[in-house]
C-alpha positions as CSV (number, residue, x, y, z in Angstrom):
1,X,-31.1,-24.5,-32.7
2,X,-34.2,-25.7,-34.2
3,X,-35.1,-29.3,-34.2
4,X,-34.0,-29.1,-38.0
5,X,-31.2,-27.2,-37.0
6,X,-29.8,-29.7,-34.6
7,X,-30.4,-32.5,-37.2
8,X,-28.3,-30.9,-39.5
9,X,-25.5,-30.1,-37.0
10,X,-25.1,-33.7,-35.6
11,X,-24.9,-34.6,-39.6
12,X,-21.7,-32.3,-39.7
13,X,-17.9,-33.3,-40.2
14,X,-16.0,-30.0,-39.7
15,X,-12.2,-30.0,-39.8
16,X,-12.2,-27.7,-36.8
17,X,-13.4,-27.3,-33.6
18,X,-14.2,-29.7,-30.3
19,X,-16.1,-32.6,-32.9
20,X,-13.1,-32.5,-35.9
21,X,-13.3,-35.3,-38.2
22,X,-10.4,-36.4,-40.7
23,X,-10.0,-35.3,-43.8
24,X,-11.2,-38.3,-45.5
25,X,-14.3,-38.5,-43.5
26,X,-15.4,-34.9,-43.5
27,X,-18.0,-33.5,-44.9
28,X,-16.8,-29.9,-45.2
29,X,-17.4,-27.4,-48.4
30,X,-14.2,-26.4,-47.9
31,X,-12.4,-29.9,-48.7
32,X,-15.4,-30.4,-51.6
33,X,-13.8,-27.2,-53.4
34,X,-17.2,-25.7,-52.6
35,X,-17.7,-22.0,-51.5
36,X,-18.2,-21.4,-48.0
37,X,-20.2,-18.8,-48.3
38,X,-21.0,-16.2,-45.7
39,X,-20.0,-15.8,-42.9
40,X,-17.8,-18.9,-43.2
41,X,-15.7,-17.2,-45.2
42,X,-14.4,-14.9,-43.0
43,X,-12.7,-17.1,-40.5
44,X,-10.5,-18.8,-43.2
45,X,-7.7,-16.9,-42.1
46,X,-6.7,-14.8,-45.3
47,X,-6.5,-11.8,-46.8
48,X,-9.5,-9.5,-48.0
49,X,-9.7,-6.1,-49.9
50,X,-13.3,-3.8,-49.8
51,X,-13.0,-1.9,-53.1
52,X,-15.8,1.0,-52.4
53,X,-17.4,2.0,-56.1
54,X,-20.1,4.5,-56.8
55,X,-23.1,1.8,-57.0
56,X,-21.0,-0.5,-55.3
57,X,-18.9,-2.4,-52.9
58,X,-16.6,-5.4,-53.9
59,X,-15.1,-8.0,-51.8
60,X,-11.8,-8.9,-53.5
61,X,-11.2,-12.5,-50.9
62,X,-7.6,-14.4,-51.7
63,X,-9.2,-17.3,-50.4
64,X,-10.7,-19.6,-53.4
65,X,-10.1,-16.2,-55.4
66,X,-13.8,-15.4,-55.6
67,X,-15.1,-11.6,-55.0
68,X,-18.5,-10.8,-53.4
69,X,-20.6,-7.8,-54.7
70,X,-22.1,-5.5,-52.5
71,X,-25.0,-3.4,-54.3
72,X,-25.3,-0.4,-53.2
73,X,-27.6,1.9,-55.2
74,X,-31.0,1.1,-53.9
75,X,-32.0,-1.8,-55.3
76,X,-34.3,-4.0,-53.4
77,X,-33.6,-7.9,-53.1
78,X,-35.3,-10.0,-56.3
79,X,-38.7,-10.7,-56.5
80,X,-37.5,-14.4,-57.5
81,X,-34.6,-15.7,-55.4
82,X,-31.6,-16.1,-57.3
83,X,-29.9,-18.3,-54.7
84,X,-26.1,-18.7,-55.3
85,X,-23.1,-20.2,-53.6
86,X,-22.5,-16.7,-51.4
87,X,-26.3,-15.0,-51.6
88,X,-27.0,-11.9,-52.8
89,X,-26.1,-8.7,-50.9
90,X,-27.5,-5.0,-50.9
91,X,-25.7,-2.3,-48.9
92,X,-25.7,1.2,-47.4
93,X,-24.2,3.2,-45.0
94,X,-25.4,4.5,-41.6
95,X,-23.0,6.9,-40.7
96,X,-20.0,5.9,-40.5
97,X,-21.2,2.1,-40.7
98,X,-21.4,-0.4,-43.7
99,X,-24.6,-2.2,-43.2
100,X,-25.1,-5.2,-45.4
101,X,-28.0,-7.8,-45.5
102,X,-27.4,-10.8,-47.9
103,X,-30.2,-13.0,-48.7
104,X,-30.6,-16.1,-51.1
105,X,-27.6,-18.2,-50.0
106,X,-27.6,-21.7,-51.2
107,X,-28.0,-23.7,-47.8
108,X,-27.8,-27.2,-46.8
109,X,-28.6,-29.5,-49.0
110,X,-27.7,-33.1,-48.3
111,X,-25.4,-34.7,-45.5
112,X,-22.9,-35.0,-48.0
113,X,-23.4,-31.5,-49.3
114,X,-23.1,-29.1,-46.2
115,X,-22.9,-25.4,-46.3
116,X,-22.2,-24.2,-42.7
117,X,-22.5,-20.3,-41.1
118,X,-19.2,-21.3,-39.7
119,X,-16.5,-24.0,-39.6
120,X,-17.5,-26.5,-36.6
121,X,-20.5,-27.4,-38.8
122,X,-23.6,-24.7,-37.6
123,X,-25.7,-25.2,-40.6
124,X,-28.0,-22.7,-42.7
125,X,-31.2,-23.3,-44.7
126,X,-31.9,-21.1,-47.8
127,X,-34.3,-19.0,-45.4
128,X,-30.5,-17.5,-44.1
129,X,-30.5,-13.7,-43.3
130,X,-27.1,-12.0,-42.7
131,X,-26.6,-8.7,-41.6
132,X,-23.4,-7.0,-41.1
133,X,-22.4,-4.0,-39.7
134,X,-19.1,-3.5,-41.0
135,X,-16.9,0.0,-38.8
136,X,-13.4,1.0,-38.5
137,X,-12.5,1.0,-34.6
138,X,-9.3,2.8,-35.6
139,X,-7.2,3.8,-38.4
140,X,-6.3,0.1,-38.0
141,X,-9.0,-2.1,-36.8
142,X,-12.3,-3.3,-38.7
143,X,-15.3,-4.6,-36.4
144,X,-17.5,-6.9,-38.0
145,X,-20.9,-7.3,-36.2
146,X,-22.5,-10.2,-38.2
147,X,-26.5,-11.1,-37.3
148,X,-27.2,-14.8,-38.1
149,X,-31.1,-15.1,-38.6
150,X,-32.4,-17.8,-40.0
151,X,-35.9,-19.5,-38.5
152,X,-35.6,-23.0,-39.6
153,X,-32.3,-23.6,-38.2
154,X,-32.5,-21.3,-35.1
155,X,-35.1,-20.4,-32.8
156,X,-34.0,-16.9,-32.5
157,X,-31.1,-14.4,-34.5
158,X,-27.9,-14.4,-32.7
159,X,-24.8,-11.6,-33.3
160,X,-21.0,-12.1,-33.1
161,X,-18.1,-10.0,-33.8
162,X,-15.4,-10.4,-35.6
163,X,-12.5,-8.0,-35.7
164,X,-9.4,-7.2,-38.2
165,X,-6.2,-5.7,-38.3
């Protein structure tokens, strides 16, 4: 993390993880009835649907009951952010791969208002860049490759995977 970064992560309260704080003292987005955003999202451990249109992709999430749009008919990102509680995403395919960059994420923005890449408290700026590459392993099995980049809070990108049934 980034001097900034670090700041940021010793301001957090998370719920989870090795530094959880109650849920009167937290200072989660969760427990605020904020968005998590992305990739927080994902490890709420709920269900999810990828509806694939023509000139899109749509994220159906049960979780806060909030969908995700996934444009996927060349645009480019905005010329003027629009930055929103989950960012705005473009897709496309390689192959057999869904490869999706979402940009323009609302990130931290006070200690009390926290928006976090994860939920032990990893913060993100509005500078976020997520990438993911999104594959079936089997008829079964999603992989989820997700690429945090984001210069003010980290010195360099960093990848994880996260994987469905």
């Amino acid at each position: 993390m980034t001097a900034w970064g670090r700041e940021r992560f010793d301001l957090a309260k998370p719920i989870h993880g090795p530094r959880t704080a109650s849920a009167t003292e937290s200072n989660a987005a969760e427990l605020l009835c904020l968005p998590m955003g992305f990739p927080a999202t994902y490890f709420r451990p709920r269900p999810f649907e990828i509806v694939q249109l023509a000139d899109r992709a749509i994220m159906l999430f049960e979780i806060d009951h909030f969908w995700r749009i996934i444009y996927m008919d060349g645009r480019d990102f905005p010329e003027v952010p629009l930055h929103t509680w989950n960012g705005y995403s473009i897709g496309h395919y390689e192959g057999d791969t869904l490869v999706i960059e979402t940009r323009h994420a609302i990130g931290w923005t006070s200690e009390s208002n926290q928006r976090w890449v994860d939920r032990y408290g990893y913060p993100f700026s509005d500078e976020l860049v997520v990438t993911e590459q999104i594959r079936h392993i089997d008829v079964d099995t999603l992989e989820n490759r997700i690429t945090i980049d984001d210069p003010v809070a980290y010195e360099e990108p960093w990848t994880g995977v996260m994987t469905y049934r």
